[in-house]
C-alpha angles and dihedrals in degrees: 000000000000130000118240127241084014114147089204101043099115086065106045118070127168128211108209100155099235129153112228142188113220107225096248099220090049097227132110135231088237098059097257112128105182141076115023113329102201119213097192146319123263099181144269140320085240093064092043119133134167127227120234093275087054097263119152112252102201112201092248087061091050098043093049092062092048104047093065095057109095122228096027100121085177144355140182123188119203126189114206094179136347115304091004118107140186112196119191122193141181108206117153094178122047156081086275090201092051102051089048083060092055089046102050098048086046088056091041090050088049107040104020136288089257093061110123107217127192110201114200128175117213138180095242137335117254116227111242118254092282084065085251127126115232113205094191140008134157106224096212119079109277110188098207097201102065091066097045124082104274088218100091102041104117117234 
């Protein structure tokens, strides 16, 4: 991110870790056709997991999935290794087998039908260390930069 009219702006750079999607046709809403044009945000490097073939799964795709699954008042995923998941969820109201069942075909939709997936439910999540809540982490090193397009990496 870079902010704009800034005379400066080709020496200041922020790292905020977030996961963005490059507006395709590189031009703004607002007229400007130059730098980065964002489309949206998917999340941040933080929440970052990776299906069984090794694909980024960005939080806005996951929580896309489950929030359209009904009865689910919180989750967190987390992701020990590749193609293993720990899903925890808070849920006071349903067929707790069948909505397993939901859970884990949308995660095997979502992450391969080899994906071994652990559903727990729990009483309440607790937040990490900082005080945030984390939906989901993968708890092995990702380096992020090895799956995104090496063009725009300033150097």
């Amino acid at each position: 991110m870079t902010p704009l009219d800034n005379d400066w702006n080709h020496f200041i750079r922020f790292d905020t870790g977030d996961v963005v999607h490059l507006e395709e046709s590189g031009k703004c809403a607002c007229g400007r056709n130059s730098g980065l044009i964002l489309d949206s945000v998917k999340g941040r490097q933080a929440n970052l997991t990776l299906t069984c073939a090794g694909r980024l799964v960005t939080l806005f795709e996951l929580d896309n999935e489950l929030g359209a699954i009904e009865d689910i008042d919180a989750y967190q995923l987390v992701q020990p290794d590749i193609g293993n998941y720990r899903l925890r969820i808070v849920c006071q109201n349903a067929d707790e087998k069948q909505l397993y069942q939901k859970l884990r075909q949308t995660l095997k939709n979502l992450y391969g039908n080899e994906a071994k997936i652990d559903i727990m439910n729990e009483k309440d999540i607790a937040p990490e260390i900082s005080g945030k809540y984390l939906l989901s982490k993968a708890l092995f090193p990702l380096v992020v930069e090895d799956y995104l397009d090496q063009r725009y990496f300033v150097k």
